[in-house]
N, C-alpha and C positions, 0 to 999 in steps of 0.2 A: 504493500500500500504506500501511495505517493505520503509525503511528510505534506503536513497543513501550514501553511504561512500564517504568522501572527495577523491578526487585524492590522491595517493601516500598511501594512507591506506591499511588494511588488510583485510582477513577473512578466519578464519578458521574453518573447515570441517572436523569432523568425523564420519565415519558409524561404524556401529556395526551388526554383525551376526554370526551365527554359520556359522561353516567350513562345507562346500559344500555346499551355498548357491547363491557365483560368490561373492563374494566380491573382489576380486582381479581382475576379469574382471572389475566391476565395476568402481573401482581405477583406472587401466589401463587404460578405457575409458574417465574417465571423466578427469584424469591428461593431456592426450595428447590434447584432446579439448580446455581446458585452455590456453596451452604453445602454440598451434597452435595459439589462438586468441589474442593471445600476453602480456601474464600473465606472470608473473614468479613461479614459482609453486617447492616447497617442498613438499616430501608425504612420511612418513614411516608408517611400519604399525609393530603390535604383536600378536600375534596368541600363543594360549594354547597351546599342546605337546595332540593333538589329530584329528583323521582324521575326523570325524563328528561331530556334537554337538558344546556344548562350547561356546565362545562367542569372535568372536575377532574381532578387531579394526584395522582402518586407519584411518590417519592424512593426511591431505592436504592442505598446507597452502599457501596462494594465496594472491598475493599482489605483488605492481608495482614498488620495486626494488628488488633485488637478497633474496632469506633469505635460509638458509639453516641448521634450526636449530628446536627442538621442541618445544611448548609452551604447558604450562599446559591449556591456555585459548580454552573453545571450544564457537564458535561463533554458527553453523550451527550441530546439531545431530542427523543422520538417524539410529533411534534403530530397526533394521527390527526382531531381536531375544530377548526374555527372559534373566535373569541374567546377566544385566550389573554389569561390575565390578570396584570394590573401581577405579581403574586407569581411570576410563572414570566416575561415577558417581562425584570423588571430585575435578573432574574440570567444571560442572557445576555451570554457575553463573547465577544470574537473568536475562542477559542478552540472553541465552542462549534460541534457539529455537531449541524444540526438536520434529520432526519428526516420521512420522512411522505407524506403525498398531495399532490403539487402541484396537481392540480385543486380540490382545497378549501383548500390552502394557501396559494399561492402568492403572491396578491395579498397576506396580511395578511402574511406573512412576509418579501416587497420590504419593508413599509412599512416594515420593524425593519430597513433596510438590510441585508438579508442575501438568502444563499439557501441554499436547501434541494433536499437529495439525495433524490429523489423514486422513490419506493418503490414505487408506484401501486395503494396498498391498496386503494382502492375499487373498483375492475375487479378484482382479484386477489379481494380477499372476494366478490366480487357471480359470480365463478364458481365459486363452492363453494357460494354460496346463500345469502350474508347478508351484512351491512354487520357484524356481531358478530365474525367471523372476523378483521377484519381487526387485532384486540388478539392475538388466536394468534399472528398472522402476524408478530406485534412481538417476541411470546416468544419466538418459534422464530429471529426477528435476533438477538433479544440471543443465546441458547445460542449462535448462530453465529458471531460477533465474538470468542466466549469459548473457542472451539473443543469445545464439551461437545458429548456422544452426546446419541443421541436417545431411546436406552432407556428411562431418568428419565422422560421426558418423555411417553412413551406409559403408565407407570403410572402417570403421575398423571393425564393427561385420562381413561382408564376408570375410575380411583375417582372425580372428579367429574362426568361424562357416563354415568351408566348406558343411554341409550337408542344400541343399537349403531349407528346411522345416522349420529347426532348427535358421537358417540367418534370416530367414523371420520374425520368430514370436519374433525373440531378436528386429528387425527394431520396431515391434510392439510396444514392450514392451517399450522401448525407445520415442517410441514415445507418448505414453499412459502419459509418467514419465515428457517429456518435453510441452505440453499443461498444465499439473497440475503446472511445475515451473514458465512460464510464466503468468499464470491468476494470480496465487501467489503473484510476483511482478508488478502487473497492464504494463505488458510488458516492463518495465524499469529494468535493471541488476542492482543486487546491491553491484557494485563495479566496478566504474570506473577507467581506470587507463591513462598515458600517454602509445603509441604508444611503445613496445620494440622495439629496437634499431637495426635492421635486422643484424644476425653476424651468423657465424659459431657454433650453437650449438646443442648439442643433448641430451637427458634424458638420464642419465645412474645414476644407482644404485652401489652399494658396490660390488655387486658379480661379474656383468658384467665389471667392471673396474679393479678387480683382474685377472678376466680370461682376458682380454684385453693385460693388462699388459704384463702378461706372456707369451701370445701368438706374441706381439711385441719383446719380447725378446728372440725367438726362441722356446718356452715350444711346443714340438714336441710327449712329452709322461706325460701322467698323470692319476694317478690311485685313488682309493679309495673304501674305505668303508663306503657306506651315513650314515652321522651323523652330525644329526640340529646342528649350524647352517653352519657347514662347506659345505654341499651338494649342495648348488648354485651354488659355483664355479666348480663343477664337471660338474652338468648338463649342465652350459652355453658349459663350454668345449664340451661334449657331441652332443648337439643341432648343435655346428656349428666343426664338428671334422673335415669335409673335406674341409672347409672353412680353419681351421690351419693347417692342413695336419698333425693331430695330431693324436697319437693310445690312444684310452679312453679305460680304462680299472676297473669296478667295477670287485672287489675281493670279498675274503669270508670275509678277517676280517684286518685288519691295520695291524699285524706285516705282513703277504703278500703285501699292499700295498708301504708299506717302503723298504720291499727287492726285488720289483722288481721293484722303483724307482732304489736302489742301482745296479739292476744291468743293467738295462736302459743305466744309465750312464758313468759306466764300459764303453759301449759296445759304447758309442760318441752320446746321447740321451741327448736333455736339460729335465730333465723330474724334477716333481714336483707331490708330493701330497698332499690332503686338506684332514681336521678332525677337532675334538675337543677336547676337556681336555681328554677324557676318551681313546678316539682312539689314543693319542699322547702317555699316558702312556704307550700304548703296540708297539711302536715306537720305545722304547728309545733305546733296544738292535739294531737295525739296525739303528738307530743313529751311536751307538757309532762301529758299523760295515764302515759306513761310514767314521767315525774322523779314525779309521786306517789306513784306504784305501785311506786316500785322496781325496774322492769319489765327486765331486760336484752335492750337494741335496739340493731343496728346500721344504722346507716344507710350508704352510698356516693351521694355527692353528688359528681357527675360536672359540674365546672362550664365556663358558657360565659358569651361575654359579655352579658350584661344592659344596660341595665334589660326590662323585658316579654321578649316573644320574641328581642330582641335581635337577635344573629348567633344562629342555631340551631345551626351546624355548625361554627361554630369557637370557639377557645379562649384560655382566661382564666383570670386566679385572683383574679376578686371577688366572691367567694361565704365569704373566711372569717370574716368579720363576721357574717353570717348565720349561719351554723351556730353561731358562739358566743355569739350573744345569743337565737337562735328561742325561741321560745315564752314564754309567762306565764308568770312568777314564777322563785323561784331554787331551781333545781337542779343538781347537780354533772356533769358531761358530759368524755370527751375528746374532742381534734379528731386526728387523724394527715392527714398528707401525703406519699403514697411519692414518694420521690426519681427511680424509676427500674422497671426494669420488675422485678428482683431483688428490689428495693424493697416492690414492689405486692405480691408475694406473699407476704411476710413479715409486713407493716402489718395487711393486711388477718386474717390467723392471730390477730396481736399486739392488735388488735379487739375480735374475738370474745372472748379472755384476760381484757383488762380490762372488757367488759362485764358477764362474768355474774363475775370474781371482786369486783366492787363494787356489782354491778345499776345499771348506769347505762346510762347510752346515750353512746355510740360513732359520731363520725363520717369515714368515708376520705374525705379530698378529694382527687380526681384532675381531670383535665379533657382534654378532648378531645384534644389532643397526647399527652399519656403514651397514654392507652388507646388511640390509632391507633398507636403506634409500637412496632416490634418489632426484635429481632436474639436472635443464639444468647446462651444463658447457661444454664450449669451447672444441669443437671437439678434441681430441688426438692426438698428435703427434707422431706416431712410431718413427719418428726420432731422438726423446728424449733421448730413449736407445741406451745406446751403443752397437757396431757393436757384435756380436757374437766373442769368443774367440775360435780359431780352435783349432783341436788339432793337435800336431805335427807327421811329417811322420819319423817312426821310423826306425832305420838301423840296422843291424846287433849285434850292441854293446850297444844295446837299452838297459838301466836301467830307470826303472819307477820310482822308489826311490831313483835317484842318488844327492845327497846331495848338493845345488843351490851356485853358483859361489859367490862372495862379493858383498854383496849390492842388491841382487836378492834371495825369499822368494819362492822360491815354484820348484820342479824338474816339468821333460819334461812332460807331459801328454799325451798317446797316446791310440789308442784303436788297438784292434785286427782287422786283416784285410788290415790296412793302414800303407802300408811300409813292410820292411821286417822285424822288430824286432821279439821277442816272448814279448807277453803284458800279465802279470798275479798280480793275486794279493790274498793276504791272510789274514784270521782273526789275523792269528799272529803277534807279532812281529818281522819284517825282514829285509833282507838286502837290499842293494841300488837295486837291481835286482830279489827284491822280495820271497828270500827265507827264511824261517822260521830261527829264531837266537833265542839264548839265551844268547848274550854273553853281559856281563853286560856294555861294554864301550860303544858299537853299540846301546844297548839301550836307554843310554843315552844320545846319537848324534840324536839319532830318535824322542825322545819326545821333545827335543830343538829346533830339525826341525821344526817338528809341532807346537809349541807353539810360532816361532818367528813369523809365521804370522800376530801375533797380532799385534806387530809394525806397519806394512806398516797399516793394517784395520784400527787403532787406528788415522792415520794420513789421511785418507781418508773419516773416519769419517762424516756422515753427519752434518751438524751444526745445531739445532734448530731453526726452525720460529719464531722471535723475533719481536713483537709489542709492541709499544710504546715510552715512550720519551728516548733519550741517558742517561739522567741523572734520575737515579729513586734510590727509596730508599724502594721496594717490589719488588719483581718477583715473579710471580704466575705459577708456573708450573705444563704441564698437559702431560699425551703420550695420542696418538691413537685421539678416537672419541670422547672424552670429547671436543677438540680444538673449536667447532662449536658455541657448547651451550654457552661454557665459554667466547670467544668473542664476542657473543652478551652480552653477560652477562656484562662483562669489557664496552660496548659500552655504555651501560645506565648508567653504573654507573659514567662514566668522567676515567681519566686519574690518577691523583691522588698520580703522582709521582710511578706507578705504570705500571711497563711491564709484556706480556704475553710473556711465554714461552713455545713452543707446539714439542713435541720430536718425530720425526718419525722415529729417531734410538733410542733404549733405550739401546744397547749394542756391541760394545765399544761405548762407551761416547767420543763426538767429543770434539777437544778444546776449542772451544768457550762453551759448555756448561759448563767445567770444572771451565772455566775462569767467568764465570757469581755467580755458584756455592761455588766458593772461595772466591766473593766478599763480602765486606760487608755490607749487606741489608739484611733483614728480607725476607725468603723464604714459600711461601703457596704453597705447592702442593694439586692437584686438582686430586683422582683417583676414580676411580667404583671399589673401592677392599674394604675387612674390616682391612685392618693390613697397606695400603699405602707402596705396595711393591716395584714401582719405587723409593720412596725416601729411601727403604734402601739399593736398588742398590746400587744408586747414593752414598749414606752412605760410602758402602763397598770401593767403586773408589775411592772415593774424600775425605771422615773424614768429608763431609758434610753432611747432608739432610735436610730435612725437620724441619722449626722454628714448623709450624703449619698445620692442613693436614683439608681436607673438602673429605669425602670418602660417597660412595652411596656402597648400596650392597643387596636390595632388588631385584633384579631381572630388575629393567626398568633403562632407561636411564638419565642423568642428562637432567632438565628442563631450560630453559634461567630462569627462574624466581626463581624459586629457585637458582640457581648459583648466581641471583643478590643478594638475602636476604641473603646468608649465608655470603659471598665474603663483602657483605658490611656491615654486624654486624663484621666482623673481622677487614676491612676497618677503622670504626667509621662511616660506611656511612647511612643514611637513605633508606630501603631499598624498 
């Protein structure tokens, strides 16, 4: 009989398979069983840069208060495929029960001096009719182990299996997976928790809470050309387009996607496009067609690691150089980085806001960890975001570039159609009424125009998430999806006279960051780049950065456990 975990303990869970096997149904199913039974439940997952084969992995980490972070530790390993890899065999510990088929396992699993409890998925799925069954067969172990019904379980394979054949033999297979988990744990679950707390919550992932967002903040047009990891956001849009009343539109190639955000927008469209490192670069001209025009653009730049096709499927954050320097010549731009998946759909709202209240362009950098990672959090509030900014009805004497009264940073915005102005606009440099100039004084009225926006953004500035004590003598600063790991990471390690600072704007720099930045403490930034390119933002703004830097750049994401050994050899801490 399995040993029972104390109340308020963990456990965590990963499977492994190649891609087309259902591992992601499988995830699916067994996450939502969990959070329905009153768990709290984390789950990311990573996948190779291939449609079949391969070998890839989810995380599911389960335990009875909130956790929303990864661990190196695997408690529970369902190997249902060959060639596990370094990421998943060197977190095996002694503790560690590893699962699966010994006829395809067995050999590589000796080699890791262990052995494995043999499931014999392959014969078991191959009598229900498929090698795919045998990821049910894992779902319906875990509800088993955990002692959950099966009820759950059958509404969810009919809402994903409409063809009743197909439904039937997944109930099968599931059920085949849950008799195996319960005999396993002599019908005791191993992992008790207290009761969660009945409130308003729902699972949502990184992708789902960028499309959320923006769909909250009016995002009525959005285009793209699929490229991992930016492609969720596209799809979610896609899946529910008539639900946003939104026009989805896959193109041939990203400089099309960008120019016909730009002219979306023109035309009184809150519209937005998603990509990556690669698809950004061929952006950057209809970027800087935008910073002419005034144009309000959001972009979501979904980053991996580079340089060229790099890693495709895994994740990074050096991409924010790029986005802050893209395109010819100088125009005023923000950059955001949601922290978290709460985060994503706030930023992403908060976007849309500064776009069209400065007509600038707008870019969310996420990257492939946040948007693969999910757990429950507090329902959304659309009414977070603020109201949509109109545009105004134009008259007769309508100038689109007419040069903004004292104290006021931006001319009238209007589109064709509404009102009676004439509304146009050109790659050139032009006049308040939009006609092409070369006169060298107008020119310089015009790029002063443009660039005073910065002002007002700079004082609007989001301010950083700041944890820990008032009086400290470190601050550890991190952008984007690092924020997770790294305060659990800070949480074991104590206090320490030491604050977390987590940036979900990295440009402009608000003032309290500046003000943190200038003080005098010893500063750790915390990045997924090789060179620490937030701190030489910061550098560039402030004549400050980074004392000491803790940087990841292999392709996976920063670990809690790692973050604590590095974080507290720097400390003096025992790690």
């Amino acid at each position: 009989m399995e040993k029972i975990h104390a109340p308020g303990s963990e456990v965590t869970i990963s499977f492994c398979a190649a891609a087309g096997l259902g591992l992601q149904t499988a995830e699916d199913l067994a996450r939502q069983m969990l959070t329905k039974a009153g768990y709290y439940v984390f789950s990311t997952r990573e996948y190779m840069s291939r449609v079949r084969g391969g070998n890839n992995s989810t995380q599911i980490r389960v335990s009875g208060k909130p956790v929303r972070a990864y661990l190196d530790r695997i408690d529970w390993l369902f190997a249902l495929s060959p060639q596990l890899r370094p990421n998943i065999t060197e977190n095996i510990t002694d503790d560690t029960k590893i699962l699966g088929d010994a006829s395809a396992m067995e050999k590589e699993i000796a080699s890791l001096g262990r052995k494995m409890i043999d499931l014999d998925l392959a014969k078991r799925a191959s009598d229900l009719g498929s090698p795919k069954f045998s990821s049910m067969i894992v779902a319906g172990f875990i509800a088993g182990i955990f002692m959950l019904g099966e009820d759950s379980a059958d509404i969810f394979i009919e809402k994903r299996f409409k063809d009743p054949d197909l439904s039937g033999k997944n109930k099968k297979a599931f059920r085949v997976g849950h008799e195996l988990g319960k005999d396993h744990v002599g019908g005791r679950p191993i992992l008790q928790v207290p009761a969660k707390p009945e409130n308003d919550e729902v699972f949502l992932d990184g992708n789902s809470a960028v499309a959320l967002g923006a769909a909250s903040a009016g995002c009525n047009y959005i285009t793209a050309y699929p490229m991992s990891p930016g492609t969720g956001v596209f799809s979610y849009f896609a899946k529910n387009a008539k639900l946003f009343s939104a026009v989805v539109e896959q193109v041939e190639d990203e400089i099309s996607a960008i120019n016909m955000v730009v002219g979306a927008a023109y035309a009184g469209a809150r519209a937005m496009t998603t990509t990556s490192g690669g698809g950004f670069v061929l952006m950057c001209e209809g970027l800087s067609l935008a910073g002419i025009t005034e144009t309000p653009v959001v972009v979501h730049l979904a980053q991996r690691p580079g340089p060229a096709t790099g890693l495709a499927t895994r994740t990074e954050q050096a991409d924010l150089e790029l986005a802050l320097y893209a395109g010819h010549g100088e125009f005023p731009r923000a950059l955001y980085a949601p922290v978290n998946v709460e985060s994503a759909f706030r930023i992403a709202g908060h976007a849309f806001h500064t776009a069209h209240k400065y007509q600038v362009q707008t870019v969310i950098l996420t990257d492939q960890y946040l948007l693969d990672t999910g757990y429950d959090v507090k329902r959304p509030d659309p009414s977070y975001v603020p109201a949509p900014i109109s545009p105004v009805k134009t008259g007769i004497n309508y100038k689109r570039y007419a040069f903004p009264a004292e104290g006021e940073y931006v001319s009238p915005f209007g589109v064709p159609g509404y009102g009676g102005g004439f509304v146009s606009f050109d790659s050139h440099e032009h006049t308040e009424d939009a006609h092409i100039t070369e006169d060298r004084t107008l020119r310089k009225r015009m790029v002063e125009k443009r660039l005073k926006k910065m002002e007002a953004m700079k004082m609007e500035a989001l301010p950083p998430i700041v944890i820990g004590p008032e009086k400290y003598d470190t601050a550890v600063v991190c952008w984007g999806s690092v924020f997770e790991p790294l305060k659990e990471a800070m949480e074991i390690l104590g206090s320490r006279n030491t604050v977390l600072v987590a940036c979900e704007q990295v440009y402009p720099l608000s003032e309290e960051l500046w003000r943190i930045i200038k003080s005098p403490c010893r500063k750790i930034f915390v990045e997924g780049n090789a060179t620490g390119q937030f701190s030489r933002v910061v550098r560039s703004q402030t004549g400050t950065g980074a004392d000491e830097l803790i940087l990841k750049y292999n392709g996976f994401q920063f670990t809690v456990e790692e973050l604590a050994a590095e974080l507290g050899s720097l400390l003096g801490a025992k790690s």
